[in-house]
N, C-alpha and C positions, 0 to 999 in steps of 0.2 A: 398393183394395177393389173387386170387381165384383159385378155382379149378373151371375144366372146361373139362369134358371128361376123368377124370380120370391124366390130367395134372396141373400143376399149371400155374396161368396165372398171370403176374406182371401187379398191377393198371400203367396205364399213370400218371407219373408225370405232365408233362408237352411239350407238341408241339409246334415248334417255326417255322412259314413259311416265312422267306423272313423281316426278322424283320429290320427295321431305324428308327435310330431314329436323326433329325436333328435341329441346332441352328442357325437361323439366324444370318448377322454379320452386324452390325450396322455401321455408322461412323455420329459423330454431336453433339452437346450438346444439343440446341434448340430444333432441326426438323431433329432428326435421321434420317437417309436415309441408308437403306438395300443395302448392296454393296456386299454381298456372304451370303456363306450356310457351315455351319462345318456340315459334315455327321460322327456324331458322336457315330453311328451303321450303318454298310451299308449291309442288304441282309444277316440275320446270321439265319440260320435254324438249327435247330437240333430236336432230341425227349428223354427224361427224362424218364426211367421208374423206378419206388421204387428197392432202392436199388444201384441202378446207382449211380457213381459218374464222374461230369462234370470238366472240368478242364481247365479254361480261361488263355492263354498265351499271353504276347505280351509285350513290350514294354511300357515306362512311356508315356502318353499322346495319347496312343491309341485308348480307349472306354471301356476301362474292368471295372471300377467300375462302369460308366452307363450303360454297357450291366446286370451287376451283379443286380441293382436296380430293372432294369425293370422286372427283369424276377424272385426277388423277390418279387415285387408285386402280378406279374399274378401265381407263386405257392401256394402262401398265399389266392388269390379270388377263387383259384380250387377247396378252402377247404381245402388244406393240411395244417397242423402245422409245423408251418417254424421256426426254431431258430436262429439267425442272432448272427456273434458273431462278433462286430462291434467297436472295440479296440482303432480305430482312428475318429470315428464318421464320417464317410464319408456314410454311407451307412444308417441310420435311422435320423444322423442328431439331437439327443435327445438334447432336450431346458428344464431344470426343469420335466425333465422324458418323454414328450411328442416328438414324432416323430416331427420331419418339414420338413419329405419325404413321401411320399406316399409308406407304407411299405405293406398295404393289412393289409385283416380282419382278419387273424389267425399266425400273427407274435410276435414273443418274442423276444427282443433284451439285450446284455448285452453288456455294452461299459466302457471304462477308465477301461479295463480288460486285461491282455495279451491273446492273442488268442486261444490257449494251454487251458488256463483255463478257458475261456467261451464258449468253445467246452465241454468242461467234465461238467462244472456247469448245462448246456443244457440239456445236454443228462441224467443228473441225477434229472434234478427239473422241467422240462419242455416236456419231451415227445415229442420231436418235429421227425415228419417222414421225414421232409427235414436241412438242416443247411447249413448254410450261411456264405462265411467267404470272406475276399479282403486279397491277398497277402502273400500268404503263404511264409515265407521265411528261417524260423529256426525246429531245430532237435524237438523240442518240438510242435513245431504246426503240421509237418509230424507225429510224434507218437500220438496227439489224431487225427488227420483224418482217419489214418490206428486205432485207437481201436473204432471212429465214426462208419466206413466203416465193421468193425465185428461184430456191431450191427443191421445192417440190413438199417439204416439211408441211405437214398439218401444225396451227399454233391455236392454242387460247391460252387467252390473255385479259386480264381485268382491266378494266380502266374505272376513277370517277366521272360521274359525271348526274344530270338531273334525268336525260331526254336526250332522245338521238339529236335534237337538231342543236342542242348545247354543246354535245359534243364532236357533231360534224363541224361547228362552227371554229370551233379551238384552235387556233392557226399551229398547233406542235400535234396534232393528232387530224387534221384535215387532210393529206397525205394518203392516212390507209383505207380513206373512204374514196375519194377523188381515184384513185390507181386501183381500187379494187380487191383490196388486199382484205381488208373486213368484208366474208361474204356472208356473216350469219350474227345476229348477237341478240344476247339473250338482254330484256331489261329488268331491272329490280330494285322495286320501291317498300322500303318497311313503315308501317304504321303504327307509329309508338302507343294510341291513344288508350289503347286499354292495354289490362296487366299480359292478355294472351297476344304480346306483339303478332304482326303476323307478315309477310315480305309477300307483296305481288309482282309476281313475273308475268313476261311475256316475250314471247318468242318470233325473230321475223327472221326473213328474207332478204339479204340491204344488194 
């Protein structure tokens, strides 16, 4: 954070314009032949600033742990100290302690941890100015994001859900909207019906 004329001015996290990201889809043993495209990010923009916390909703098979990846990378290359608390190994991927994701240069991760608790571990041994989490779904993982979020820590975080008001409504995730703790979230709805899936976001304000 600087000062700037006598105001305080929050560093950029991170700016996201128009982000996809997309998978070929194959069919053949031999001599694959490309027969579609999964848009497995489609057009997701937003902007991060210290302090802010991001808040990825949507449904299972959506894109929210590969949107959550990517865009722990690019916080991590900014320079920021990113703390990843990555419980189910979907997000760093650790092989004998080594990443098998491209997590960026200034990431810390803690995994085979409950989430709850590699949030506090983080925040008490690692310094990290941003934190990382897939899935927020219990009383304990809402209570360290809201004592994260009162430390000054930038956080996203995935949650399921259909719709904001489904998930404003959820009495274990009602908390980070009521206290203000959720000030940004991206939504994301996939449409299976043709072979080129394709995931519609949208970005607000909460």
């Amino acid at each position: 954070m600087r000062a700037w004329r006598g105001c305080l001015v929050k560093a950029k996290i991170l700016e996201v314009v128009d982000l996809c990201k997309e998978y070929p889809v194959k069919r053949g043993a031999l001599l694959p032949k490309e027969i579609g495209m999964v848009h497995a990010v489609n057009h997701v923009s937003f902007t991060l600033y210290q302090g802010e916390t991001l808040g990825i909703i949507g449904e299972s098979g959506c894109g929210k742990t590969t949107l959550i990846r990517d865009v722990m990378r690019q916080v991590s290359n900014r320079g920021f100290k990113t703390g990843v608390a990555d419980d189910r190994g979907e997000l760093a991927a650790l092989y004998q302690g080594m990443p098998q994701n491209d997590i960026g240069a200034q990431t810390d991760v803690i995994d085979n941890a409950p989430k709850a608790e590699a949030i506090l571990m983080l925040l008490r041994t690692m310094s990290p100015k941003v934190i990382i989490s897939d899935e927020i779904a219990c009383e304990e993982d809402v209570a360290a994001i809201r004592l994260a979020h009162g430390t000054g820590v930038s956080i996203i975080a995935t949650t399921h859900g259909s719709n904001l008001d489904e998930v404003m409504r959820r009495p274990v995730l009602r908390p980070l909207f009521e206290d203000g703790v959720f000030q940004k979230a991206i939504f994301m709805r996939r449409d299976f019906s043709t072979m080129d899936s394709v995931t519609y976001t949208k970005s607000v304000e909460l």
